[in-house]
VOBA-1610 file (N, C-alpha, C; in pm, whole numbers, padded with zeros to 5 digits, always signed):
BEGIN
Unk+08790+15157-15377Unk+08847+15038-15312Unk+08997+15035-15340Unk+09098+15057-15225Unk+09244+15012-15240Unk+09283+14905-15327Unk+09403+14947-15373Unk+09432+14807-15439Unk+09473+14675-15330Unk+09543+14693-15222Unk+09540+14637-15145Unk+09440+14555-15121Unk+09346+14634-15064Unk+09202+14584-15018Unk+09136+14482-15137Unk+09155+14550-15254Unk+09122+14407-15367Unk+09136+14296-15331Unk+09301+14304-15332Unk+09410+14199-15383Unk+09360+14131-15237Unk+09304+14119-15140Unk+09273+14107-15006Unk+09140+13976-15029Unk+09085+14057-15077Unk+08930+14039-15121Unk+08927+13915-15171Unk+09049+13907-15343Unk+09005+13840-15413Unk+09085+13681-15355Unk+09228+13749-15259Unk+09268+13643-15168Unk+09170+13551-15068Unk+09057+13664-15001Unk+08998+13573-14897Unk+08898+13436-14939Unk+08888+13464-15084Unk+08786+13393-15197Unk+08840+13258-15187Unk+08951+13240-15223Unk+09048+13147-15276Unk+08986+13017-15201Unk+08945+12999-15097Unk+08940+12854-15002Unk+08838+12819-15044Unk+08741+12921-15105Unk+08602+12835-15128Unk+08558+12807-15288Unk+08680+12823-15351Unk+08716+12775-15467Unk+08710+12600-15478Unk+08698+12528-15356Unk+08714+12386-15388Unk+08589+12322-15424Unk+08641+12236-15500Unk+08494+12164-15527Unk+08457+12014-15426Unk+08352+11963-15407Unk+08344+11851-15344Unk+08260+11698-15439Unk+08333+11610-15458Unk+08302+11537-15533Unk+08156+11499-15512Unk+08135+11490-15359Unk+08035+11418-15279Unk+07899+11537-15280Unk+07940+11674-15281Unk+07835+11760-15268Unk+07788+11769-15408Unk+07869+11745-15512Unk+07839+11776-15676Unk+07752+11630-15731Unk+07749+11564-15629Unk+07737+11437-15679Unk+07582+11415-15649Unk+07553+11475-15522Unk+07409+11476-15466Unk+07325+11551-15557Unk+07410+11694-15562Unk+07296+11811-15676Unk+07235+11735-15780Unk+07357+11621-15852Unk+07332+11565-15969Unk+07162+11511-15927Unk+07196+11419-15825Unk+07111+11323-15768Unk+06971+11432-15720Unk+06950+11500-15642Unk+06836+11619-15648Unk+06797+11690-15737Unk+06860+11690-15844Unk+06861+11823-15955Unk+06784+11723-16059Unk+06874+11677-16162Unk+06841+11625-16253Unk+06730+11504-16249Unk+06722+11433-16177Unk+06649+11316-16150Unk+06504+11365-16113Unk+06486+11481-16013Unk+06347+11533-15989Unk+06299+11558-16120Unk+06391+11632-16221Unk+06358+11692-16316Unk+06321+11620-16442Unk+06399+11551-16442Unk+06345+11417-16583Unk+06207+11298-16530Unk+06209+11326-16366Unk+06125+11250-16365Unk+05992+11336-16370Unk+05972+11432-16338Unk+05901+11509-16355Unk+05812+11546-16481Unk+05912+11513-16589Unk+05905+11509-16725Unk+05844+11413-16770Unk+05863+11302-16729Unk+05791+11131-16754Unk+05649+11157-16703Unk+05623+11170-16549Unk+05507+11207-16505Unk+05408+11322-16553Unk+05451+11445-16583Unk+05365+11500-16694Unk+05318+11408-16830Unk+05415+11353-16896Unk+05363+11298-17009Unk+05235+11194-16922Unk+05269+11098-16834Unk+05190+10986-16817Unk+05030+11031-16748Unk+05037+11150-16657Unk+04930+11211-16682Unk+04836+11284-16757Unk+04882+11275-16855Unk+04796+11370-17000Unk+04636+11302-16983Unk+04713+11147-17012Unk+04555+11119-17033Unk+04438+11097-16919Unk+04504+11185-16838Unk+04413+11185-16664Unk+04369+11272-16640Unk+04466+11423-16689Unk+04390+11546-16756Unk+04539+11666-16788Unk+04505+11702-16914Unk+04658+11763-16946Unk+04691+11891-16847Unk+04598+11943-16771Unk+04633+12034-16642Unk+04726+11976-16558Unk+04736+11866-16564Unk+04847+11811-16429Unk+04976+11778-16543Unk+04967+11787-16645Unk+05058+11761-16744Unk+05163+11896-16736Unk+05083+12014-16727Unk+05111+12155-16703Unk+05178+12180-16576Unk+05066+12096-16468Unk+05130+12131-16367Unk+05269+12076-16328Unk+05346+12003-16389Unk+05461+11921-16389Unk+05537+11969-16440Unk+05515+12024-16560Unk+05631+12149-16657Unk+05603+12275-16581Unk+05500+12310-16505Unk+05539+12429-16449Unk+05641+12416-16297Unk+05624+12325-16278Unk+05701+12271-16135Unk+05866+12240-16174Unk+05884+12193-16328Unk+05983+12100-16362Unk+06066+12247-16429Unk+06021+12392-16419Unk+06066+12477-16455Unk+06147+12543-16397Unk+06110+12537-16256Unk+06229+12506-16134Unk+06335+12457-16154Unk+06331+12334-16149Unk+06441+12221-16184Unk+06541+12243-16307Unk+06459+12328-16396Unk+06566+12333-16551Unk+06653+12434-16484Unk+06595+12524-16423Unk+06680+12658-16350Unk+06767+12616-16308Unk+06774+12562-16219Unk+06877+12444-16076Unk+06972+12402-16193Unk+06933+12348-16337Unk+06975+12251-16407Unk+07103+12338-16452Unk+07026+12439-16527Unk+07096+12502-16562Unk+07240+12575-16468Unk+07204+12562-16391Unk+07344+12642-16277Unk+07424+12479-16313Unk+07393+12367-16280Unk+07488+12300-16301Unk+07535+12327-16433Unk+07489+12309-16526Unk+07585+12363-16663Unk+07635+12473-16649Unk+07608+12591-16534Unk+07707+12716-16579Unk+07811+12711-16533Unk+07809+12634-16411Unk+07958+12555-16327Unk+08017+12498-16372Unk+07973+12409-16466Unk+08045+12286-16574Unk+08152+12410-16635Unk+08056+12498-16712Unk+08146+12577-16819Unk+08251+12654-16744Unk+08259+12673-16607Unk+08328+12792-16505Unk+08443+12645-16511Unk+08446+12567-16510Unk+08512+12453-16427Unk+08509+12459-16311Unk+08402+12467-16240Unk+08416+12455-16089Unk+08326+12357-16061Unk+08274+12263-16125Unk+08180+12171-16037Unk+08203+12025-16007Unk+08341+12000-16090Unk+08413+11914-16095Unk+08562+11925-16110Unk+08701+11920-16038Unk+08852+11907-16050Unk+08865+11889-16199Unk+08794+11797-16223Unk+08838+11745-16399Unk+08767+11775-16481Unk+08854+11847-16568Unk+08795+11939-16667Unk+08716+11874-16742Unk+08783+11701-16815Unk+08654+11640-16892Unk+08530+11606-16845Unk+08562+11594-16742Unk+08379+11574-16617Unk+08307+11658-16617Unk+08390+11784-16630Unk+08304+11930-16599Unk+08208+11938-16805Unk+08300+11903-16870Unk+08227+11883-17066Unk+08137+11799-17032Unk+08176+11703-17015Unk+08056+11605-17031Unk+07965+11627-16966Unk+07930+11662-16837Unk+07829+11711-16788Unk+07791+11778-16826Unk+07874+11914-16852Unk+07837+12044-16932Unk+07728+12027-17054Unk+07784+11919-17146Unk+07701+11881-17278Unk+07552+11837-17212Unk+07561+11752-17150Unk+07415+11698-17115Unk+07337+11767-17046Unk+07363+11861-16957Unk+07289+11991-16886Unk+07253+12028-16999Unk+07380+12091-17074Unk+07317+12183-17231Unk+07233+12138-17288Unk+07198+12027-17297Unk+07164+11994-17414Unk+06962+11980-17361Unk+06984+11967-17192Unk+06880+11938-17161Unk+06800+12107-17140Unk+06885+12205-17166Unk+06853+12350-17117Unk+06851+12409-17236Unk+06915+12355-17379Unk+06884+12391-17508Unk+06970+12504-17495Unk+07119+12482-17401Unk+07238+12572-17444Unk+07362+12517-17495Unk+07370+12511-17600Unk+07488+12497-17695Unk+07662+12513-17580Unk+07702+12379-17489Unk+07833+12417-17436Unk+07942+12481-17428Unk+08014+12517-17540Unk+08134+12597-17593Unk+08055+12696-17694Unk+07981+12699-17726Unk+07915+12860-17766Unk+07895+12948-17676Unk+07854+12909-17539Unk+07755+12981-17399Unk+07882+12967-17360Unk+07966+12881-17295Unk+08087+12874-17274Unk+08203+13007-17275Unk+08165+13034-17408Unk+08323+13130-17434Unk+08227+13270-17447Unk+08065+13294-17452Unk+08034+13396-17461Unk+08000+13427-17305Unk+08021+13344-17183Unk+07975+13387-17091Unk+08137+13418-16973Unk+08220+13340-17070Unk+08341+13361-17013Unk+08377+13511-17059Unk+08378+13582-17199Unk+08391+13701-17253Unk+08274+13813-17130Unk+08123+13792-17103Unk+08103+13846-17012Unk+08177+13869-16873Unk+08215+13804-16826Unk+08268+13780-16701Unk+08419+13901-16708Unk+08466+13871-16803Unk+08562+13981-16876Unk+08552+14110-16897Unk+08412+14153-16896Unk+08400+14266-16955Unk+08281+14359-16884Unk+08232+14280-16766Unk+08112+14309-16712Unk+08139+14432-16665Unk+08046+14523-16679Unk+08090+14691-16625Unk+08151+14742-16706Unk+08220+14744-16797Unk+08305+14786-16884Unk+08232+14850-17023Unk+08231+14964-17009Unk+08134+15059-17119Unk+08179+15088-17280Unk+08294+15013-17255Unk+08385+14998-17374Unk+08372+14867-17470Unk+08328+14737-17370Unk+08361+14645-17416Unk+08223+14551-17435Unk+08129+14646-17351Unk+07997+14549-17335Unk+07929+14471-17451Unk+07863+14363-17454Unk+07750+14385-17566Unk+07778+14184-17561Unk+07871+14129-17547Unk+07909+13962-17561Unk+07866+13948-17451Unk+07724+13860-17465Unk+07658+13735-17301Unk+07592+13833-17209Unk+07591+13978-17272Unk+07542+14053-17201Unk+07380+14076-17231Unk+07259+14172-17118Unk+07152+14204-17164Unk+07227+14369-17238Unk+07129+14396-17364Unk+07207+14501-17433Unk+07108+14647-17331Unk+07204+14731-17317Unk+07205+14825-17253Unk+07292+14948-17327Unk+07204+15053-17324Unk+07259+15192-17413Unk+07296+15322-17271Unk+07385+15360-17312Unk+07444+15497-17213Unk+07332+15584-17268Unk+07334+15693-17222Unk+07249+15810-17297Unk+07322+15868-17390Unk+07432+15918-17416Unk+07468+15936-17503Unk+07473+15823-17675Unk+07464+15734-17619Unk+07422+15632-17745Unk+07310+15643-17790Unk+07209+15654-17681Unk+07057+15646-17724Unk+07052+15787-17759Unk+07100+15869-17714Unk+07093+16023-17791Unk+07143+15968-17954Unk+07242+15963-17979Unk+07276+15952-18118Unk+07230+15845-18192Unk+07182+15772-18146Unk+07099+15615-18226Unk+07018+15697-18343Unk+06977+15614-18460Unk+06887+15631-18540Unk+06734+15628-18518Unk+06647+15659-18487Unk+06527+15662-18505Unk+06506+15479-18499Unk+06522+15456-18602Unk+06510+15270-18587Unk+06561+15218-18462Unk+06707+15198-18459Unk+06726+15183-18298Unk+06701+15212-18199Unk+06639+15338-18192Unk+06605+15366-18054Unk+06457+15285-18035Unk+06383+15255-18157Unk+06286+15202-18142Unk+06347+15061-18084Unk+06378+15006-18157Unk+06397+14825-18157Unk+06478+14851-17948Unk+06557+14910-17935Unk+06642+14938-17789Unk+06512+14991-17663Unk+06382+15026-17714Unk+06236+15099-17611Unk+06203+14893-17627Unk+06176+14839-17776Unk+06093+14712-17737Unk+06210+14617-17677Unk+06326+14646-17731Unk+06411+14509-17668Unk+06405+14486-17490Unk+06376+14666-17431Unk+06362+14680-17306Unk+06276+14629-17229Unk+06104+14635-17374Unk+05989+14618-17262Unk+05970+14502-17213Unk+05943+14497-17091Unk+05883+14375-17036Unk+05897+14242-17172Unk+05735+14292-17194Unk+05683+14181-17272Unk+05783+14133-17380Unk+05845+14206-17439Unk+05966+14140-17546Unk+06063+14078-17450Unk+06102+14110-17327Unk+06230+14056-17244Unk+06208+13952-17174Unk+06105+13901-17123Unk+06058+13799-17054Unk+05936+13725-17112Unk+05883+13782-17210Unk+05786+13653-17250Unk+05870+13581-17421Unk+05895+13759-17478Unk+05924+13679-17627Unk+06080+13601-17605Unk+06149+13689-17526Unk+06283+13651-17495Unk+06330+13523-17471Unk+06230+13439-17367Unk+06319+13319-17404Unk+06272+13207-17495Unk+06166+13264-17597Unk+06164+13187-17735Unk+06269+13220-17826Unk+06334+13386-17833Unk+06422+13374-17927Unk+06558+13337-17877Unk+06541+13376-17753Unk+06717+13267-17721Unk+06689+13144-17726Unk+06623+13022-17668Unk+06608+12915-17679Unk+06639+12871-17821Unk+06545+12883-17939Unk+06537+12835-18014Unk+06593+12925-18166Unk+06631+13045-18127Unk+06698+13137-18235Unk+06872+13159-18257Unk+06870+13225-18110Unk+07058+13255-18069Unk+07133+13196-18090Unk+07027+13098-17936Unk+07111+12964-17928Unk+07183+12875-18025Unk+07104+12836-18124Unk+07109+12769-18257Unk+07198+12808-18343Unk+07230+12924-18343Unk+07328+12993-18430Unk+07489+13014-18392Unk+07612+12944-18499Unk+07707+13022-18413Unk+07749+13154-18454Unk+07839+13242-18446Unk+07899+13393-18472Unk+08009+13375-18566Unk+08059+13419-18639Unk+08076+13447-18773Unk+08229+13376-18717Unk+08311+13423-18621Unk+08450+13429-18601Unk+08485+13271-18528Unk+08351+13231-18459Unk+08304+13114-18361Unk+08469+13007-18472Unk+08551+12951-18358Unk+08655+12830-18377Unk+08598+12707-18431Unk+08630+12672-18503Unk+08616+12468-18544Unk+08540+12414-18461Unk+08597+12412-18321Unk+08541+12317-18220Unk+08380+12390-18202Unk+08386+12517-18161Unk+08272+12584-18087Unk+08144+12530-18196Unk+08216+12543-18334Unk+08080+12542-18435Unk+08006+12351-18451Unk+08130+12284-18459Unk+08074+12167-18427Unk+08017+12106-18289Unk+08033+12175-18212Unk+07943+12140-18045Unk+07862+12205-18073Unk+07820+12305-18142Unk+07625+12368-18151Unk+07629+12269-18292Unk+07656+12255-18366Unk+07611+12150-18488Unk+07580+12014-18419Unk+07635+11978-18304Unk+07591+11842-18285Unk+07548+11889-18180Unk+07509+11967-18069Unk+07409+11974-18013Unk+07256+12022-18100Unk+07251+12050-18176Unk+07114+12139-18272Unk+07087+11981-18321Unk+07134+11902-18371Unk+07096+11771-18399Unk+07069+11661-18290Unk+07121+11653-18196Unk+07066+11642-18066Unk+06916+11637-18047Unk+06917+11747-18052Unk+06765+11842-17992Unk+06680+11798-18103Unk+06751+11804-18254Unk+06635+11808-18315Unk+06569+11615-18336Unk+06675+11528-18293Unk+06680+11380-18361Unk+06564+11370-18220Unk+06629+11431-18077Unk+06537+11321-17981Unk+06411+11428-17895Unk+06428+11556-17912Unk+06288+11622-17911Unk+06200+11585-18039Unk+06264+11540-18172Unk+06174+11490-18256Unk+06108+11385-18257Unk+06179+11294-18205Unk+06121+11146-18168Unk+06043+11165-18079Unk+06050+11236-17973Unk+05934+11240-17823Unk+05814+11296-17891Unk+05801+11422-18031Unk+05727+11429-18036Unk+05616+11347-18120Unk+05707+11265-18223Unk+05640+11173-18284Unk+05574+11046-18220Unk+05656+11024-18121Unk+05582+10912-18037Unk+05487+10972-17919Unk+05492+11064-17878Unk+05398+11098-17745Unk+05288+11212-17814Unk+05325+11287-17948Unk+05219+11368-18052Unk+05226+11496-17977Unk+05203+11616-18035Unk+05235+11734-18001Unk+05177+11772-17883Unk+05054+11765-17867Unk+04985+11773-17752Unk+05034+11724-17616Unk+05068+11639-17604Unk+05110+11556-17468Unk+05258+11620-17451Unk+05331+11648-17582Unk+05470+11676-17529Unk+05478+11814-17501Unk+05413+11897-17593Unk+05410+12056-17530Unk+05338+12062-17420Unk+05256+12016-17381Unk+05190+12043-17296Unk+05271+12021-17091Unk+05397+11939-17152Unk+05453+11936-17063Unk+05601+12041-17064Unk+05652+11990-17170Unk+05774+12059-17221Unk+05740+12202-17272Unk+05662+12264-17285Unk+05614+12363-17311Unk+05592+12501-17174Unk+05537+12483-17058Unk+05591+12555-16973Unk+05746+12513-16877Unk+05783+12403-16905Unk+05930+12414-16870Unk+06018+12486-16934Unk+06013+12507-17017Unk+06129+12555-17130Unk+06069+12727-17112Unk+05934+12762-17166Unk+05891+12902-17154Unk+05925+12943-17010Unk+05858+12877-16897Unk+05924+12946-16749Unk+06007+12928-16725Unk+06092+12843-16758Unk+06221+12820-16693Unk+06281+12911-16795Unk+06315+12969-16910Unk+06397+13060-16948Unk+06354+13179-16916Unk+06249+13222-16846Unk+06178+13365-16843Unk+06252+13362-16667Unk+06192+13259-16606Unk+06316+13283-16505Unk+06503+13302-16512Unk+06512+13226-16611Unk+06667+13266-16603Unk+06714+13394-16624Unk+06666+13442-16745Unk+06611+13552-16790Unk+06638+13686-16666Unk+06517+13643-16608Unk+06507+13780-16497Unk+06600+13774-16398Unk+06683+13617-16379Unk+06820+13623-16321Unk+06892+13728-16310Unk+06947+13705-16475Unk+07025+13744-16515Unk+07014+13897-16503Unk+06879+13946-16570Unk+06838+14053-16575Unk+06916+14131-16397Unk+06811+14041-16311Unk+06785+14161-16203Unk+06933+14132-16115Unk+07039+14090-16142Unk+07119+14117-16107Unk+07279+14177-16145Unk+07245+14267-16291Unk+07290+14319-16318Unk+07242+14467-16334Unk+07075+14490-16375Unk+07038+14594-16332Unk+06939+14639-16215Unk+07057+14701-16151Unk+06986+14795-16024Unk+07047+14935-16033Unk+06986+15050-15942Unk+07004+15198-15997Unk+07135+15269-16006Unk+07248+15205-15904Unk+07373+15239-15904Unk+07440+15113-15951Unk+07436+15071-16006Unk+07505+14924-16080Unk+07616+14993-16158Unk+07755+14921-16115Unk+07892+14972-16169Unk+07864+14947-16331Unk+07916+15078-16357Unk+07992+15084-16518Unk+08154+15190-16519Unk+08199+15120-16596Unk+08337+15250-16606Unk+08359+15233-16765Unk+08451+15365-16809Unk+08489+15312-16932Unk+08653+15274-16891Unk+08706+15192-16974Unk+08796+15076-17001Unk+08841+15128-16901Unk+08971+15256-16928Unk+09046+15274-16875Unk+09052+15328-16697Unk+08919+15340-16652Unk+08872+15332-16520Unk+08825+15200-16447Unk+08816+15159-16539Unk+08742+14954-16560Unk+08805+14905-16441Unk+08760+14845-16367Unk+08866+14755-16242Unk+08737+14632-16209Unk+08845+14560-16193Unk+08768+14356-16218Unk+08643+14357-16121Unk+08748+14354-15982Unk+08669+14330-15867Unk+08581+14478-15839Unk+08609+14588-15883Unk+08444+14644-15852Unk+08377+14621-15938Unk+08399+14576-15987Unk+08288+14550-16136Unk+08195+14434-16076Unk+08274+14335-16003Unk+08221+14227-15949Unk+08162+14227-15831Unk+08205+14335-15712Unk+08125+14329-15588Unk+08029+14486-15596Unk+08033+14559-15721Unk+07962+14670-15705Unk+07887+14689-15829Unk+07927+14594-15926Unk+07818+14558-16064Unk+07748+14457-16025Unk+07760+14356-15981Unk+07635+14266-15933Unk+07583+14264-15811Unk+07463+14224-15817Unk+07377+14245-15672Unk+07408+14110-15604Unk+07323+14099-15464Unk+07312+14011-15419Unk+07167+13972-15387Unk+07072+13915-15492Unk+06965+13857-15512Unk+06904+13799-15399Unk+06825+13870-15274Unk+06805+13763-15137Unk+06670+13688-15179Unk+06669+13594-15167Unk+06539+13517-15220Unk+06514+13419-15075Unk+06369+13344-15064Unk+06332+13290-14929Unk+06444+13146-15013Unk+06484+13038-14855Unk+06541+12932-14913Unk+06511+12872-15002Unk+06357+12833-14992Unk+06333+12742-15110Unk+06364+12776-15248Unk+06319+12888-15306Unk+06400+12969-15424Unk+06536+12964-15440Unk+06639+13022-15333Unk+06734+13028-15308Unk+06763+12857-15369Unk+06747+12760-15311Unk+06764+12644-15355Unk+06762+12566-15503Unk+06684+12646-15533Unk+06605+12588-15671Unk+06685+12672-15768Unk+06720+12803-15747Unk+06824+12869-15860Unk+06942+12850-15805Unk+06972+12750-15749Unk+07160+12686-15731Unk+07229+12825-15689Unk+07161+12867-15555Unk+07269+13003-15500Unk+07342+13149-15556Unk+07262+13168-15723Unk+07299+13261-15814Unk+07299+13372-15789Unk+07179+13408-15652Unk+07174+13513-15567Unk+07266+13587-15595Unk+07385+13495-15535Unk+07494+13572-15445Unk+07573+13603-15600Unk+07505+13698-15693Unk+07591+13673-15802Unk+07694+13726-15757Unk+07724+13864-15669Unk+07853+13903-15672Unk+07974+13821-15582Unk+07910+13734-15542Unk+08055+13668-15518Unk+08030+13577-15622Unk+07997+13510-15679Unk+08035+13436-15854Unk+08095+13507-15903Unk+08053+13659-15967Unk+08153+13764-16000Unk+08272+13770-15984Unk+08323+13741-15830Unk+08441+13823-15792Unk+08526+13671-15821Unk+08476+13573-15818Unk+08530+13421-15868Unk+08453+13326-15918Unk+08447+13329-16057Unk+08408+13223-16097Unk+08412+13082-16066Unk+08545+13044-16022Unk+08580+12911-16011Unk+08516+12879-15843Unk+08394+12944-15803Unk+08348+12905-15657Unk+08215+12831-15704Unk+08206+12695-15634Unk+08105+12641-15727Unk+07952+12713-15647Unk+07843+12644-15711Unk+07751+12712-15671Unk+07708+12709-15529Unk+07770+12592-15437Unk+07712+12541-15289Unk+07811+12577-15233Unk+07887+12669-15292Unk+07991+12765-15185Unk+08011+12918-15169Unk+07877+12948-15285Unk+07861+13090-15247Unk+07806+13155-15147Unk+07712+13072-15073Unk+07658+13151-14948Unk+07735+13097-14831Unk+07820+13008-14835Unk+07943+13038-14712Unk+08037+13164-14735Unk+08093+13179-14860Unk+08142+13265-14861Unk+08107+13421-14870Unk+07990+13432-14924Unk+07957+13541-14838Unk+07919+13594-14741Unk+07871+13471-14663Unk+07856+13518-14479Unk+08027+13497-14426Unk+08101+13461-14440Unk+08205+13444-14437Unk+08316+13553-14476Unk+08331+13556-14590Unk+08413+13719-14594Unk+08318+13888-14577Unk+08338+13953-14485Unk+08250+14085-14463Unk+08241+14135-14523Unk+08334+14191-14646Unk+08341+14278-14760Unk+08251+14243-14874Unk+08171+14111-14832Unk+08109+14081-14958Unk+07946+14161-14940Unk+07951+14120-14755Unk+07810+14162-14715Unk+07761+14279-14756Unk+07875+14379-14779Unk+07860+14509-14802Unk+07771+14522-14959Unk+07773+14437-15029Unk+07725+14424-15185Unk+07531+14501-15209Unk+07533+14549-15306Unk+07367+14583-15344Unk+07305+14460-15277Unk+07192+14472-15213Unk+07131+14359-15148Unk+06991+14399-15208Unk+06904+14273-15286Unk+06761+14302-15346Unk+06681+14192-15294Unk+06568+14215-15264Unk+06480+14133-15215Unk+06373+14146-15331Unk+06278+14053-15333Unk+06212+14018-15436Unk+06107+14140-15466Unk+06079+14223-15357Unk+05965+14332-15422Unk+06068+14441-15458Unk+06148+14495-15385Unk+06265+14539-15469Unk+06276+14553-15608Unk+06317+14420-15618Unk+06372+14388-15789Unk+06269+14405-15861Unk+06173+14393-15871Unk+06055+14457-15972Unk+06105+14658-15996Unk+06094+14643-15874Unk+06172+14809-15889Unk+06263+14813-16079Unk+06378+14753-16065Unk+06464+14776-16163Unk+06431+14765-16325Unk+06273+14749-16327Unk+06203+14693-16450Unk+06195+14834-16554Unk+06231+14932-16424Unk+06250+15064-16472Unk+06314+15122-16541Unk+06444+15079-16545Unk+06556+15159-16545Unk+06598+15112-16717Unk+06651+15210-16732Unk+06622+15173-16897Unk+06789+15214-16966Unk+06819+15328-16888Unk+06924+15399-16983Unk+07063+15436-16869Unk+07218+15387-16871Unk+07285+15400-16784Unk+07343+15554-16796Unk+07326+15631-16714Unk+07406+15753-16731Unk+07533+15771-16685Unk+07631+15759-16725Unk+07772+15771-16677Unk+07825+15869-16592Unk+07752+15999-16605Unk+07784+16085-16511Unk+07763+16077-16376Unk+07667+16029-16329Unk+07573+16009-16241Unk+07568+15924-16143Unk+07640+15794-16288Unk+07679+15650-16209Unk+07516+15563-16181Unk+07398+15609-16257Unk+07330+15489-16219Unk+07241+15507-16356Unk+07148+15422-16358Unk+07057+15400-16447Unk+06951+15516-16444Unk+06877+15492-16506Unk+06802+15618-16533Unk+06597+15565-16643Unk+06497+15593-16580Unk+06415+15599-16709Unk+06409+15665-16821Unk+06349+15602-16908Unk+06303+15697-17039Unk+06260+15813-16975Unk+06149+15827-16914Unk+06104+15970-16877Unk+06208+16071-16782Unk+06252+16006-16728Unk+06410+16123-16691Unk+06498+16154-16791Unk+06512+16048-16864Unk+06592+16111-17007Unk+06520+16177-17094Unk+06369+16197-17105Unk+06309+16316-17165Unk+06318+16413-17096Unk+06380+16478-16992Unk+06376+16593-16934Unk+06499+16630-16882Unk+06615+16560-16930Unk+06744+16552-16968Unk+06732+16623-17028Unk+06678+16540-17147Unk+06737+16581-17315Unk+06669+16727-17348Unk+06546+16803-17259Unk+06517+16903-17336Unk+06624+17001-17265
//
């Protein structure tokens, strides 16, 4: 891609950078409100039969998804002009999605920085080994790097230990501010998920809050996942590194039917989020039917993306991902 043609690209973006008070204002009003009420109504059905209690956290798992895009906009600053509108919201999404604001904040801003970049990877990222790494790994790592991959550790155990492990924790270097917004969000969680459970008793509250939180992070999860790995998905090292392919040729474009499409707040289109963060979420699919260069992006449809469950190891030479069993016949 010309530099020209970039600098083109990342120009034609620019208009749909605005936010709308009135469109951010409705999501609030569709998003959050289905979702807490949803939450009330599971509890009040328990004692009618805790299957419909289930069926409300599995429905309301949707909604945390949706929820969550509004907090990732909060942290982008794009879902509101004013930056303190965009925190405060930010906090209360977080707090309702059990993501710590300025922790997720500055580790998803460092992704955005570094995405594709074989030099720099490993911050907000899913961890991913070149072959040459996994060639030289220890015996231990290569083990813990086969389970961190499989399925079952990435989507079932995965979003128990981010939810309630990662999350919770800050990083050694983490600023003043960052460490006291997860200290008073972790007390948060623990003062008024503790109270719901003392007053409504474990049963009634997991039984609702319990597949919201498990599906709704196993969906975010495979978000994230399946639109960063597909078989030619950009990597460079540093000094080949360039922003915008990283952004329209490292992320896919997730096609999902509307209703989905709806319910994960337009994330699809990650590569135009990629190529600008500051585009809020109800302006990514204008702008990519809208600028042509975007159309051109990896395009995955949902039987597709099961496809990528494969791909295990990035080969640099090659330029795409690769299985374990191709890298056993590599390596002999």
């Amino acid at each position: 891609m010309e530099r020209e043609k970039k600098l083109q690209l990342r120009k034609s973006v620019k208009p749909y950078e605005q936010t709308s008070l009135q469109i951010s204002t409705i999501q609030i009003l569709n998003t959050l409100v289905p979702y807490i009420l949803l939450i009330v109504i599971g509890f009040l059905l328990y004692n009618v039969h805790p299957i419909l209690s289930v069926l409300c956290g599995t429905i309301g798992a949707f909604f945390l998804v949706r929820s969550f895009i509004i907090f990732h906009d909060c942290t982008h600053g794009s879902f509101f002009k004013n930056k303190q509108a965009n925190k405060i919201l930010g906090n209360i999404t977080g707090f309702l999605t059990l993501f710590p604001y300025e922790k997720w904040r500055r580790e998803h801003i460092t992704h955005h920085a570094t995405s594709g970049n074989l030099d720099k990877k490993g911050t907000g990222d899913i961890w991913m080994m070149t072959i040459e790494e996994y060639k030289e790994a220890t015996p231990a790592k290569r083990l813990a790097y086969r389970l961190y991959r499989h399925p079952f550790v990435m989507f079932v155990l995965g979003p128990i230990y981010l939810l309630f492990i990662t999350n919770r924790v800050n990083v050694k270097d983490a600023k003043s501010a960052e460490r006291r917004n997860t200290h008073l969000h972790n007390l948060a969680v623990i003062v008024i998920y503790g109270l719901l459970i003392y007053l409504l008793g474990p049963a009634r509250f997991f039984s609702v809050m319990g597949p919201v939180l498990f599906i709704g992070g196993m969906l975010g999860i495979w978000m994230f996942y399946i639109q960063h790995t597909f078989e030619d998905s950009y990597f460079e090292d540093e000094s080949q590194w360039d922003y915008v392919k990283a952004a329209v040729e490292g992320s896919s474009y997730y096609r999902l039917p509307k209703l989905f499409q709806w319910l994960t707040g337009n994330i699809g289109y990650h590569h135009v989020h990629h190529l600008s963060p500051r585009i809020p979420n109800y302006m990514l699919e204008k702008a990519h039917n809208e600028v042509t260069p975007l159309q051109h992006a990896t395009t995955i449809g949902i039987r597709k993306s099961f496809e990528s469950l494969k791909y295990k190891l990035y080969d640099p030479e090659q330029k795409r991902f690769i299985t374990f069993s191709e890298y056993k016949r590599f390596a002999k």
